[in-house]
C-alpha positions in Angstrom: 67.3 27.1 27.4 69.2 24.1 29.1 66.8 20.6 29.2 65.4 19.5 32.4 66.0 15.9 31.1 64.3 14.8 34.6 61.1 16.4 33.3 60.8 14.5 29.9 59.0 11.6 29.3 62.1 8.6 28.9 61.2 6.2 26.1 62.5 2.4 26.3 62.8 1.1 22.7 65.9 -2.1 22.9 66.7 -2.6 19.5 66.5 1.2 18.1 68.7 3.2 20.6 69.0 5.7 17.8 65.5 6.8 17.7 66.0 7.6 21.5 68.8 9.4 20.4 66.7 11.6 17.8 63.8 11.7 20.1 66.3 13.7 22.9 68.0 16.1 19.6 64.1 16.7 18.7 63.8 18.3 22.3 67.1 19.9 22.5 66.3 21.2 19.3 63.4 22.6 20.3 65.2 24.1 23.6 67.4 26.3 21.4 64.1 27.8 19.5 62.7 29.3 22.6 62.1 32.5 22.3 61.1 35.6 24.7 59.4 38.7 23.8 59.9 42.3 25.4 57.3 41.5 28.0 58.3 38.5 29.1 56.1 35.7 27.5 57.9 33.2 25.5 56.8 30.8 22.8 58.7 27.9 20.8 60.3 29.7 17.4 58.7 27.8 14.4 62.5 28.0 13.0 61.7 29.4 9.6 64.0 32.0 9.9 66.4 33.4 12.7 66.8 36.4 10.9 63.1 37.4 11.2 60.4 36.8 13.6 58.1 35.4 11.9 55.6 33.0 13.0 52.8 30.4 11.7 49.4 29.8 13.0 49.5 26.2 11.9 53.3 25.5 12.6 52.3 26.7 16.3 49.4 25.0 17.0 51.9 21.6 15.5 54.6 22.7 17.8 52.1 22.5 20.7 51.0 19.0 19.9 54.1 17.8 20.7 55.7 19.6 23.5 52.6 19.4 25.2 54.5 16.1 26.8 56.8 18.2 28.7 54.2 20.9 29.9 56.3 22.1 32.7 59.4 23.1 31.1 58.3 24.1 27.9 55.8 26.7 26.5 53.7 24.6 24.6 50.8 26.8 24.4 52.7 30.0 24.1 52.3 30.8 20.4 48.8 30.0 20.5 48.3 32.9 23.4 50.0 35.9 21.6 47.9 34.7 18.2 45.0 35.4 20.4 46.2 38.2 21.5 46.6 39.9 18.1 43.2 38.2 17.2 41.0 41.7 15.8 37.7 42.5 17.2 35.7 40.8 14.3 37.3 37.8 14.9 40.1 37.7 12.4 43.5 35.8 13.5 46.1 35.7 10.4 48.2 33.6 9.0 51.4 34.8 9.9 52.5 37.8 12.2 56.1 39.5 13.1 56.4 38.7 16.8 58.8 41.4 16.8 56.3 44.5 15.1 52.9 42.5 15.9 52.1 43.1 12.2 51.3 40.7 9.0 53.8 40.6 6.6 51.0 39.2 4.2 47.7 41.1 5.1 44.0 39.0 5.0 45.4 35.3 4.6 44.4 32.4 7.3 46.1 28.9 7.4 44.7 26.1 8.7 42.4 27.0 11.6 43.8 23.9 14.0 43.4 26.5 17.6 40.4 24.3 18.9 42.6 21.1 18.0 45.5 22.1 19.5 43.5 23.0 22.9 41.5 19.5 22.9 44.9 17.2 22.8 46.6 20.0 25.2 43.7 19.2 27.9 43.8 15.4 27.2 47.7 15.1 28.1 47.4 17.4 31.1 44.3 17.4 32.3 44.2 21.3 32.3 40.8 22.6 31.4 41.5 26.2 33.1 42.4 27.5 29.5 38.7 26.9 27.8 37.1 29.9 29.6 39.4 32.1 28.0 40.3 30.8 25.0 36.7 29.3 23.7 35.5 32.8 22.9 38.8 33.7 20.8 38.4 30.8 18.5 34.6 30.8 18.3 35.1 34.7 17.1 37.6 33.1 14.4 35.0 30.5 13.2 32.4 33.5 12.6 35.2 35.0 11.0 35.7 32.3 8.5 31.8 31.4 8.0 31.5 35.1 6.9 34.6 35.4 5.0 36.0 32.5 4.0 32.7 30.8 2.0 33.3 29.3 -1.6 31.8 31.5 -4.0 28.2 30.3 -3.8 27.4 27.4 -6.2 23.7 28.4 -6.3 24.6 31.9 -7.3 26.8 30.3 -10.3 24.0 27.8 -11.3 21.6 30.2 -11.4 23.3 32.7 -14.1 22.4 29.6 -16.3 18.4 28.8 -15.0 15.9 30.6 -16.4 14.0 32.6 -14.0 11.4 29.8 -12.7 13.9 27.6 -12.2 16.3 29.3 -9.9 16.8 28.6 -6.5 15.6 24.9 -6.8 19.3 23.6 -7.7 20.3 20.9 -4.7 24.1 22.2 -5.0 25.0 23.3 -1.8 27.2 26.1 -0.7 28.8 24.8 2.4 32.3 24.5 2.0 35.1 27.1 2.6 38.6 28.3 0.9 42.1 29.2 1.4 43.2 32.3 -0.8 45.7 29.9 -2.4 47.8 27.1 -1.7 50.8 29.2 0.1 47.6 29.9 2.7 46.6 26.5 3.0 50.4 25.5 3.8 51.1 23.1 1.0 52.9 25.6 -0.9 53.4 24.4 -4.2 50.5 21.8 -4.3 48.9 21.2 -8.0 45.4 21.7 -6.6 44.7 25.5 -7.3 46.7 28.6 -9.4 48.6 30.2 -7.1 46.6 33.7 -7.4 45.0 35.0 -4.0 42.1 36.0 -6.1 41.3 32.4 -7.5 41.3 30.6 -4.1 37.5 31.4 -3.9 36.5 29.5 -6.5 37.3 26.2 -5.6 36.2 23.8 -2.4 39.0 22.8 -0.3 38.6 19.8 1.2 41.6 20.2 3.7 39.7 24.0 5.3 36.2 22.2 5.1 37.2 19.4 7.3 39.8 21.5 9.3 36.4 23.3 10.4 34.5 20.4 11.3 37.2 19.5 13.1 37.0 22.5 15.3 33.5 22.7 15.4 34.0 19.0 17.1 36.4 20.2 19.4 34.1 23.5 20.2 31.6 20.8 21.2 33.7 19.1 23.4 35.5 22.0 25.3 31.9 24.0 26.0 30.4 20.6 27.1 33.4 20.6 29.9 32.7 24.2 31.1 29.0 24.0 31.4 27.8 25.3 27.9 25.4 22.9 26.9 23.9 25.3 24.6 26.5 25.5 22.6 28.1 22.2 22.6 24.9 20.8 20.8 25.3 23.8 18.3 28.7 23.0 17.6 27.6 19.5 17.3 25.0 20.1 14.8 27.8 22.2 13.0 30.3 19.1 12.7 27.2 17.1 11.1 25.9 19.5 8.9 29.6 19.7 7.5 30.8 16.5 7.9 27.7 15.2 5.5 28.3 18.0 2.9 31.9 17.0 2.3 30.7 13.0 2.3 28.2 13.8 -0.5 29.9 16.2 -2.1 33.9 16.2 -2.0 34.1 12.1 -2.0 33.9 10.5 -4.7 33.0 7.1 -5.8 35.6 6.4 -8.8 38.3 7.3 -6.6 37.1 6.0 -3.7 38.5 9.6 -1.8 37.9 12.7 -1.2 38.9 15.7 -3.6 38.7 19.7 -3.8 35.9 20.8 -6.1 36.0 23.5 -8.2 32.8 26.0 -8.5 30.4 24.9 -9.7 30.5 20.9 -10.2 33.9 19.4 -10.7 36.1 17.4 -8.5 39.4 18.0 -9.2 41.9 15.0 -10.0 45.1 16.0 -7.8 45.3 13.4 -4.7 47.2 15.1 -1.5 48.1 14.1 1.5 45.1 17.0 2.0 42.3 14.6 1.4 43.0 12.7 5.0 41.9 15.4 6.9 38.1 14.0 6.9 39.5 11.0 9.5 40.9 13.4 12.0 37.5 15.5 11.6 35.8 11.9 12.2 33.4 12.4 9.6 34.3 9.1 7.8 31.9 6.4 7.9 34.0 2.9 8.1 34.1 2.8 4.6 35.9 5.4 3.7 38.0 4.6 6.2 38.9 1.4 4.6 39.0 3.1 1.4 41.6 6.2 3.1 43.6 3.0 4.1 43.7 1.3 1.1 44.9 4.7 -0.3 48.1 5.1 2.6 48.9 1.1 1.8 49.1 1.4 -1.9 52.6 1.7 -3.6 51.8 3.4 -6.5 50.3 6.3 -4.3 51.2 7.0 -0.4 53.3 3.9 0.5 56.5 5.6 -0.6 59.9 4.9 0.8 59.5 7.9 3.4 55.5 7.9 3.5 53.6 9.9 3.6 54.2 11.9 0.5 52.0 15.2 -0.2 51.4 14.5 -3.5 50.0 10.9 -4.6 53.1 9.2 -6.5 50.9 8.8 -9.2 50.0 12.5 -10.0 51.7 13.6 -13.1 52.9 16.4 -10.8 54.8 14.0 -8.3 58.2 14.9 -8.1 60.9 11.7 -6.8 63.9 14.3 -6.0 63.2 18.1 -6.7 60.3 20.3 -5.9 58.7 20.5 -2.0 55.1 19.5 -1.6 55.4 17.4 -4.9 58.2 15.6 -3.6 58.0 16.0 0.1 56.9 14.3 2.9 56.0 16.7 6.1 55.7 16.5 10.0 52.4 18.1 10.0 50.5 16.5 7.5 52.2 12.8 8.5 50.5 13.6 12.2 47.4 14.4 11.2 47.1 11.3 9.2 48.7 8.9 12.5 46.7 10.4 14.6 43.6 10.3 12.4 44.5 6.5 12.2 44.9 6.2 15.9 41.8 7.9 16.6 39.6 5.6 13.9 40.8 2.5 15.0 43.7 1.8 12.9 46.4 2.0 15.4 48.1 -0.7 13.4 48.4 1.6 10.0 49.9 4.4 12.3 52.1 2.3 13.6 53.4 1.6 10.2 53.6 4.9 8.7 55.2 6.2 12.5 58.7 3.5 12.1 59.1 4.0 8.5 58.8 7.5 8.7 61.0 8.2 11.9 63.7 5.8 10.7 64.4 7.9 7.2 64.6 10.6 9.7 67.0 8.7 12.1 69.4 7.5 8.8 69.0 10.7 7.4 70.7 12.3 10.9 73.0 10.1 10.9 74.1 10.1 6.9 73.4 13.8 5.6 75.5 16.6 6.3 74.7 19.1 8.2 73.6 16.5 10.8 70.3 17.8 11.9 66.1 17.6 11.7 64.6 19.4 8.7 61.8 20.9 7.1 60.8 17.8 5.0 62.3 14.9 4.0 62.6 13.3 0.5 60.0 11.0 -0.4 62.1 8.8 -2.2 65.6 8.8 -0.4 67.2 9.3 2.9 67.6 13.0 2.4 65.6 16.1 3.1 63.6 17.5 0.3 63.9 21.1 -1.8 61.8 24.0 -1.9 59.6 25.4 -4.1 61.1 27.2 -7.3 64.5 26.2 -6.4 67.1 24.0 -5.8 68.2 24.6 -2.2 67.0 22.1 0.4 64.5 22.6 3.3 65.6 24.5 6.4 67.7 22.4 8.7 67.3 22.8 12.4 63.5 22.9 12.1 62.2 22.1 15.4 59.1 23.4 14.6 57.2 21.5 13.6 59.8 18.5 13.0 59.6 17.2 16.4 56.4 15.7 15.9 58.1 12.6 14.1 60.6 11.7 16.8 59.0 12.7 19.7 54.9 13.0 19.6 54.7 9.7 17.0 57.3 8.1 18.8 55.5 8.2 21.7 51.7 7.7 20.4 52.6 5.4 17.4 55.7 3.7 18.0 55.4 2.9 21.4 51.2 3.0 21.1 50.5 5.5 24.0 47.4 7.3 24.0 47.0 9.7 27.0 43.8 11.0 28.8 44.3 12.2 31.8 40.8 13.7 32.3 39.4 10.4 32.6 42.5 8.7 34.0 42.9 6.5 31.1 45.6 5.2 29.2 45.0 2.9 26.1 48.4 1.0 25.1 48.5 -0.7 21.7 51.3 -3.3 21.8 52.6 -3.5 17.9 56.9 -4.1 18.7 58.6 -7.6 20.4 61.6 -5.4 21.2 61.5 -4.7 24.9 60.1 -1.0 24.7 57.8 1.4 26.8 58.0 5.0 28.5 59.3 6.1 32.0 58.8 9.2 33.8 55.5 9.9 31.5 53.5 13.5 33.0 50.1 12.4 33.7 48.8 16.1 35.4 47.7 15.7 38.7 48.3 11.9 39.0 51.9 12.3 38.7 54.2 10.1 36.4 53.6 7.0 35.4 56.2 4.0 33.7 55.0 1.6 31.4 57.7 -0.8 30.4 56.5 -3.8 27.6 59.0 -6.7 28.0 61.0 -8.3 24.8 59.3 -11.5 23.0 60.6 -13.5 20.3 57.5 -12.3 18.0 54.7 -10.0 18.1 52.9 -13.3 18.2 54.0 -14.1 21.5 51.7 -12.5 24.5 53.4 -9.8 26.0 54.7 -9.2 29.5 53.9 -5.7 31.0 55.5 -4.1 34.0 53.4 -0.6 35.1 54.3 1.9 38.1 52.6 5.1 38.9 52.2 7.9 41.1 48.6 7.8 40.9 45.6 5.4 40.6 45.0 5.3 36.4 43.2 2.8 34.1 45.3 1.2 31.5 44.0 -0.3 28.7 46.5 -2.7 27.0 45.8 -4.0 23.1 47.6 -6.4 21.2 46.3 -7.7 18.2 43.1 -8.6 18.8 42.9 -9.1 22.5 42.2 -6.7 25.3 43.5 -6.6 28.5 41.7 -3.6 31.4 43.8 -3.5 34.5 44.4 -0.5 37.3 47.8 1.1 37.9 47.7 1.9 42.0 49.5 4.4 43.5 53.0 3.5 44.4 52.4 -0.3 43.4 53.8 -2.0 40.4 51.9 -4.3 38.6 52.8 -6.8 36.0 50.4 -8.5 33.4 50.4 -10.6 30.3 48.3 -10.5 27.5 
């Protein structure tokens, strides 16, 4: 598919013309990956392969979280509909399927559940809620699915071989929490946290599943709220804190001060992942484990690597500098979640850190490594993409997938500080660059487009000079440092503001 470069939000950034570059490659990337089946619906390719048709639940639902900014031209939502579509009658969508056969290649595995997610930030960016009524149902069936199938082997029931009779039953350990068959499952391939045996996954508490589900119950809450379901919105709401204080008193802990998978019946396990941030995006963290989650992304000797964020804490015995893939890897998907997490907690500032660092080893590593291209994963360490697991080869090249979130979804939200709702007409801007920088031509649904254009300063220091224009009447909110600035952008009128 050619690139209607008319549709596509235009970003401004003065002294980095090379991440505009990248952030137009992510998109043309992603052009070339669209794919159509026999009856006509088409999807974006997660580029694993181009020999075989296989696709990801979780790369999809990443893929949509980023071309969800060009809605018209591209089918962001695509993947997610034929996933549906092969969803069985008790609720079961897999983990992969051949979009050429409609079969699994590997039977009875899930990855992450992220549908709900990935529906929630497609309705905030376009303002499109006609997709709930159908698609609510679909991933509701799924969460049943997973409740009923995808429990940890009960903690009680493994206590209790060891009680004597009168005592059974009375053990506070909980049995709340959920597993991946094993690591490939989860999506962090070759991550130390569990054996990589499909029969051993049961036996442990994953803390990246049991927040991925609070996470959608949240999101269940907030799309039956919009289409009338009150019911059910306060269920899923009771859901997301009935969770969300299991994992704070159970997978958290106070030595480490983060969160850890647990294996049945009562031990944490050591290994800190890039897995353990999942709890922010959920927004189950109180403010201090927040602090504590930051504190963990700042440190050296753990997530502040040269490319952040690694997988696999740098001070893991497992942590790999050069070779390996999740041990020495830093990933699209997982470096989202956490920006977004960030963004969504307050902590615009940290994302805004992790976004430039991460996007420029991106940008050098285009520009320096041969074949010049976007991969899988990137080094943790150098400018370079990473390996594989059980190999030397590097990461797949050309993988837009899910490697357009860096240059064009973080660009966007954490470089240039953009955070979209278009339901309530809202834009929050958080001003963190003195290069002159901004978007033009951003799709704002119904309202039109809408330019935001931030003037250069000598410092960040400085107060800024803002220039907006937009097709529609929308209310900007404009942050910089600690000072807040509310104004309204009027149809057809520009208007210019300091702060």
């Amino acid at each position: 598919m050619d690139v209607d470069y008319s549709k596509l939000p235009e970003p401004i950034l003065e002294d980095h013309p090379e991440w505009v570059k990248l952030y137009y490659t992510a998109w043309e990337l992603c052009a070339a990956h669209i794919r159509t089946l026999t009856d006509s619906r088409t999807y974006i390719d997660t580029a694993w392969d181009s020999n075989r048709n296989y696709q990801w639940v979780w790369d999809s639902c990443f893929i949509s979280l980023y071309s969800r900014y060009a809605p018209e031209t591209f089918p962001c939502m695509g993947g997610l509909d034929i996933f549906y579509s092969l969803q069985r009658e008790d609720g079961y969508i897999g983990m992969t399927y051949d979009f050429d056969k409609m079969i699994e290649p590997w039977p009875n595995r899930i990855n992450p559940p992220l549908f709900a997610w990935a529906e929630w930030e497609y309705y905030l960016s376009t303002g499109d809620s006609s997709r709930f009524r159908r698609v609510v149902g679909h991933i509701e069936n799924l969460m049943r699915w997973i409740d009923k199938n995808r429990r940890t082997v009960s903690h009680k029931e493994l206590a209790n071989q060891h009680l004597d009779e009168h005592d059974r039953d009375t053990s506070s350990l909980n049995d709340s929490f959920y597993y991946f068959e094993d690591t490939g499952s989860s999506g962090m391939d070759d991550a130390p946290r569990s054996p990589r045996i499909p029969e051993v996954g049961q036996y442990f508490d994953w803390i990246d599943l049991s927040s991925q589900m609070a996470l959608s119950f949240r999101m269940l809450s907030y799309m039956n709220g919009i289409i009338g379901n009150g019911d059910k919105s306060l269920y899923w709401k009771s859901r997301v804190e009935e969770l969300g204080g299991a994992i704070n008193k159970y997978l958290w802990s106070d030595n480490t001060r983060f969160y850890h998978d647990r294996a049945v019946s009562f031990n944490l396990c050591a290994c800190k992942s890039v897995a353990s941030f999942w709890p922010m995006l959920a927004g189950i963290c109180d403010n201090y484990r927040i602090a504590c989650l930051v504190d963990h992304l700042l440190n050296e000797r753990e997530f502040n690597r040269h490319t952040p964020v690694p997988a696999l804490s740098a001070d893991d015995p497992n942590y790999s500098p050069l070779g390996g893939y999740i041990a020495s890897g830093t990933w699209a998907p997982t470096n989202y979640m956490i920006t977004r997490g960030l963004a969504k907690q307050g902590r615009g500032d940290i994302a805004h850190m992790i976004a430039k660092k991460y996007i420029g080893v991106i940008s050098r590593t285009y520009t320096n490594f041969e074949p010049h291209t976007l991969w899988e994963g990137y080094c943790n360490e150098e400018d370079r993409p990473c390996g594989v697991p059980y190999s030397k080869a590097l990461s797949k090249p050309d993988f837009v997938g899910w490697s357009g979130l860096g240059p064009i979804a973080m660009l966007i939200e954490n470089v240039i500080g953009l955070d979209i709702n278009v339901p309530e007409r809202k834009i929050n801007w958080e001003i963190n660059l003195s290069e002159e920088h901004g978007v033009k031509n951003l799709s704002f649904g119904e309202f039109g487009r809408i330019s935001l254009r931030c003037k250069s300063r000598r410092s960040i220091e400085e107060p800024a000079e803002v220039i907006i224009q937009s097709d529609g009447d929308i209310n900007v909110q404009i942050k910089r440092g600690n000072k807040i600035k509310r104004m309204e952008a009027r149809t057809g009128v520009e208007i210019c503001a300091t702060i």
